[in-house]
C-alpha positions, 0 to 999 in steps of 0.5 A, spaced: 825 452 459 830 456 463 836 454 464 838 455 471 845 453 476 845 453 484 851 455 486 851 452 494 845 448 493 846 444 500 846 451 504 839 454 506 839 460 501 840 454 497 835 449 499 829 454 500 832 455 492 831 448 490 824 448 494 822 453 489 823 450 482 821 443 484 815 445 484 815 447 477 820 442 474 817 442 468 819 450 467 826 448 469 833 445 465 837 444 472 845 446 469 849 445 475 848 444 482 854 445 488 855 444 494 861 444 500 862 438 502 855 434 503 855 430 497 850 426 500 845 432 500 848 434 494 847 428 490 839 427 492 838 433 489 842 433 483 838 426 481 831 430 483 832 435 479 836 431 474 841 436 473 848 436 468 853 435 473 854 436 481 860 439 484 863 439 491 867 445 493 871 439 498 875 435 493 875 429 499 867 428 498 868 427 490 869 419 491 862 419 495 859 424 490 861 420 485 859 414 488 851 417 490 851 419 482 853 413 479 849 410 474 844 417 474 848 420 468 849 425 471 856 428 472 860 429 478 865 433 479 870 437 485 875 441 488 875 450 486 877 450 478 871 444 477 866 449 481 869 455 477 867 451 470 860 450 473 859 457 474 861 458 467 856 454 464 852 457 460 845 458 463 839 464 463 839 465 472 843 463 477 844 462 484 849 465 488 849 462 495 856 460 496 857 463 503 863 468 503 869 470 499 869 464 496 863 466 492 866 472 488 869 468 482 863 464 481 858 468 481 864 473 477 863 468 471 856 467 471 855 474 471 860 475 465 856 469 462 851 474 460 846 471 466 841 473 470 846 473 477 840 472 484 845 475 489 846 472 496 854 471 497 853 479 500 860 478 500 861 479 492 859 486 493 862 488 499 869 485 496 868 487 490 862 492 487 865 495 481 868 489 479 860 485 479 857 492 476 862 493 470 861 484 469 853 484 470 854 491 464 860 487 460 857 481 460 849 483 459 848 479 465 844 482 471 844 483 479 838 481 483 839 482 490 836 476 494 838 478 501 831 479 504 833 486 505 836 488 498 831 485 496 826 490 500 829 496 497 829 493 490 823 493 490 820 499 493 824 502 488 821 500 482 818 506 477 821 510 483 827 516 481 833 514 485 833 522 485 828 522 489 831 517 496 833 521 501 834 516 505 834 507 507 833 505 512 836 497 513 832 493 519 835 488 523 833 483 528 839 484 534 840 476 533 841 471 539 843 477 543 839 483 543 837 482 550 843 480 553 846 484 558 853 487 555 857 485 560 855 478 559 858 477 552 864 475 553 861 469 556 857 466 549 858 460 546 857 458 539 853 455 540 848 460 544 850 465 538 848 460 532 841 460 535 836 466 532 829 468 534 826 469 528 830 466 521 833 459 520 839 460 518 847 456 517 851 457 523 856 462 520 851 467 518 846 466 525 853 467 528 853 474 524 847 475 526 848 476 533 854 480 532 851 484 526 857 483 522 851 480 517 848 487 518 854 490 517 855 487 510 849 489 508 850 496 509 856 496 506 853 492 500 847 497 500 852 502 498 855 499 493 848 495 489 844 501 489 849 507 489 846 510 495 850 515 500 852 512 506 850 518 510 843 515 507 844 509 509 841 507 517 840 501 521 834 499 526 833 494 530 825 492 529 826 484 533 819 482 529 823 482 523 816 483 519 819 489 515 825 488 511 828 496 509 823 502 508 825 508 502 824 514 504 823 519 499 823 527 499 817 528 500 817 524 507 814 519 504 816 511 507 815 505 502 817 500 507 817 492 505 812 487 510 812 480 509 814 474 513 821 472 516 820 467 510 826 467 505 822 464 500 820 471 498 826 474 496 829 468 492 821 467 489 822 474 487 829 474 483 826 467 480 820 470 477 823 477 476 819 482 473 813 477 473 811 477 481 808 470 481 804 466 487 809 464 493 807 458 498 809 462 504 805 464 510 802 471 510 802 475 514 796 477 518 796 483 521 791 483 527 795 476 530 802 479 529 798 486 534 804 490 533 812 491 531 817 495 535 823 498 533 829 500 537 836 504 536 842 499 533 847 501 539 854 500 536 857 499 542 853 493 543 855 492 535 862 495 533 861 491 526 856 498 525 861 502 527 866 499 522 862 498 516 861 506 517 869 507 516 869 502 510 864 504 507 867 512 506 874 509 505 872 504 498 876 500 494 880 494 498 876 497 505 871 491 504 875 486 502 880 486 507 873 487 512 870 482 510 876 477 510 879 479 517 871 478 519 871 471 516 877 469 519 875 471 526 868 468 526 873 461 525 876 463 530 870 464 535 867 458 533 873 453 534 872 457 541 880 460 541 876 467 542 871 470 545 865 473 542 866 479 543 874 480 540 871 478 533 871 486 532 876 487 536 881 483 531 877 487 525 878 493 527 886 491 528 887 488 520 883 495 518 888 500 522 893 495 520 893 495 513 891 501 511 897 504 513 899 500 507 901 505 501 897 503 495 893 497 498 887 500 500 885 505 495 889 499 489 884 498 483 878 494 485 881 487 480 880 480 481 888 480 483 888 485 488 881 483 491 884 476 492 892 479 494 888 484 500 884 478 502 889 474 503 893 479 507 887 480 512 886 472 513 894 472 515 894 479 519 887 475 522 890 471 525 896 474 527 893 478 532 888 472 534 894 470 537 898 475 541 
């Protein structure tokens, strides 16, 4: 029976995760679930799939999550050291689906607890991809990309020669506003934002989405997961969103990952890996579909491309002050204090600004100093949102 944690259990990553091993209960110890701050949600599905102990990341929802768990045995915890100790139980795979930054230290301590780590917090790689390789090598635990693109690129590149890619090319939907004409971004809402075409998603990554912040991320963890060039590394826009990524190799040849928009895949996947077992999602049927469309990823539309390109050849705390300054400026959008259109703008500012601090981008990628630039580009965020 393998024992397995969900780290962000309440979230979609999550709950498609759930999905998946309550339909096997029996292969399954659940060690720990967690969650943000839905400890009714986090509570049913400790009970259903009896799980060691519940966490809520908001220590305000402990009193209710206790109160949801009382009597089933099972233990109920809150706040950020209890989520840290969840994720350091010992266990053979876990989920790591905690959206953002906040993400990087628990799934740090699975790694160095020696498990197998099915990454969808995109963040732990941008903020921080040298420190999760040396801890997955450290600590004889493993990476397994769970974003529907890495995913894609891992397995088009099983038995295959790292040597032998010449390129990857990383597909994108283009989000709510694709088709919007530019002059009229500056009047979305959040509410338009966090409404996709093709994936169910939460309402920070949908918003992402829209922005190709999420897409911008992605490049930049597909640097860091598989080592690649960023000169190799492409993006287009395919609105079907019926291929993941494509590898293309010296000899011309393209390995592209087809399936539908269903997230089920790349979880299923990490779950089972190296085994490919049987996945209750639809499939794809060619003739319906009738076609797919590509289309160029225009970086004026989407400025969050642009600037992971600067990041990804600058390195070291680059991704880290990136990915905060983006975090920072995506709340600000949401709670409407800044037009859809500014979040790059405000990013791009945090980037110039602090990399003309000595030795802050290029310090060594730790703990400490990835926490210390975060910090520093959450304050700078904020700073230039309101001038």
């Amino acid at each position: 029976m393998r024992r397995v944690s969900i780290l962000g259990a309440t979230g979609s990553i999550g709950q498609n995760t759930i999905d998946l091993i309550a339909r096997a209960p029996e292969a399954y110890h659940v060690v720990a679930l967690t969650g943000g701050r839905n400890a009714a949600a986090l509570a049913r599905d400790a009970i259903a799939l009896r799980a060691e102990i519940a966490v809520v990341a908001d220590e305000s929802a402990l009193p209710e999550l206790r109160e949801a768990l009382a009597g089933s045995g099972i233990e109920a915890a809150g706040g950020r050291a209890a989520l840290i100790e969840a994720a350091s139980r010992p266990a053979d795979w876990v989920m790591s689906a905690i959206v953002g930054a906040a993400g990087l230290e628990p799934g740090l301590r699975a790694l160095q607890g020696g498990a197998a780590l099915a990454l969808a917090n995109k963040e732990s790689m941008v903020c921080a991809g040298p420190l999760m390789l040396k801890a997955a090598r450290d600590g004889q635990g493993s990476l397994l990309p769970v974003d529907s693109e890495h995913s894609a690129v891992f397995q088009a590149l099983i038995g295959e020669d790292l040597s032998a890619v010449e390129r990857i090319v990383i597909t994108a939907s283009g989000g709510a506003f694709r088709d919007w004409p530019l002059e009229d971004l500056d009047k979305a809402t959040p509410a338009q934002a966090a409404t996709h075409p093709n994936w169910d998603m939460g309402q920070r990554i949908t918003i992402d989405s829209a922005s190709m912040f999420n897409k911008a991320l992605e490049l930049i963890e597909t640097k860091e997961f598989f080592g690649i060039d960023p000169a190799m590394i492409e993006t287009v826009v395919h609105p079907e969103s019926m291929i993941h990524a494509l590898v293309g190799f010296r000899d011309g040849a393209l390995m592209a990952h087809v399936g539908m928009p269903d997230m089920r895949h790349a979880i299923g996947f990490a779950l089972h890996y190296p085994e490919r077992r049987a996945l209750p999602v639809e499939r794809l049927d060619l003739v319906k579909l009738g076609q797919m469309t590509f289309r160029p990823a225009c970086e004026t539309r989407w400025p969050a491309l642009r600037l992971a390109r600067g990041v990804m050849e600058a390195g070291g705390m680059a991704g880290a002050i990136f990915n905060a300054a983006k975090e920072t400026a995506l709340d600000g959008f949401i709670e409407n204090r800044i037009q859809f259109t500014r979040m790059a703008a405000v990013v791009e500012e945090v980037l110039t600004s602090l990399s003309a601090q000595t030795g802050l981008i290029d310090a060594e990628v730790t703990l400490d100093n990835v926490m210390q630039a975060d910090h520093l580009a959450r304050q700078k965020a904020r700073e230039f949102m309101t001038v």
